[in-house]
N, C-alpha and C positions, 0 to 999 in steps of 0.2 A: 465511540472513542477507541483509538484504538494508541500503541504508543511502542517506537520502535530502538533502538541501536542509532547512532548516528551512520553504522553503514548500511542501514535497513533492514535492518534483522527485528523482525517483532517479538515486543517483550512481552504484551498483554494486549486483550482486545476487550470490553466490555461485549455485555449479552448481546444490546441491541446491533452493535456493530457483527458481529458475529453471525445473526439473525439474518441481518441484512444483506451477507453476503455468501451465507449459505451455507456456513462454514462452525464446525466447533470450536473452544479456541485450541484443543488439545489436538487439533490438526492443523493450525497455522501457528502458534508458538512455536519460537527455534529455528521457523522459515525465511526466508527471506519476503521484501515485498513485492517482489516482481511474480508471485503469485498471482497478484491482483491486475497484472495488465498483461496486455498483448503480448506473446513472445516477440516479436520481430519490434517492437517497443522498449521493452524489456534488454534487447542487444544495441539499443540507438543511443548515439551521441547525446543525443538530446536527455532520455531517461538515466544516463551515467550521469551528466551534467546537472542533472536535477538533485541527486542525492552524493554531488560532492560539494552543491550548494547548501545545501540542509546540513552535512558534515561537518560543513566547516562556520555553523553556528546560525548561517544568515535564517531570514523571517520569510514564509512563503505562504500564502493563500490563494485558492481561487476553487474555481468548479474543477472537479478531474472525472473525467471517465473511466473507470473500473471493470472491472470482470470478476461478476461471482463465479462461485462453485461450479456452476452450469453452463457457464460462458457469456452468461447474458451479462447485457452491457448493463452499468448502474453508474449515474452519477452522482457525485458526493461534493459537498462544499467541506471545503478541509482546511485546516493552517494548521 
């Protein structure tokens, strides 16, 4: 679990999430979440578009593709 800002700023991340991505939470608190993906992702229409849907209250799940710590790819089922 992890739980963010509506402009994606993470507030808290449980252990397991944190474990799983390779990460302390006292190194991704206060960050943003484009930590978690692709830089050239990260700059895409597509990924601003994502989190001015989430901003602006709407519901969203599915499978995403992530990037731990390491760079390795990890996928997560999220809403």
């Amino acid at each position: 679990m992890i739980e963010f800002k509506t402009d994606g700023t993470i507030l808290s991340a449980n252990e397991n999430f944190c474990r799983t991505m390779g990460y302390a939470l006292s190194e991704i608190a206060g960050k943003h979440h484009s930590l978690f993906v692709d830089p050239d992702y990260a700059r895409s229409e597509d990924y601003q578009a994502f989190w001015r849907k989430l901003g602006g209250g709407a519901f969203d799940s599915a499978e995403y593709k992530r990037r731990r710590k390491d760079g390795a790819p990890v996928f997560l089922q999220a809403s």
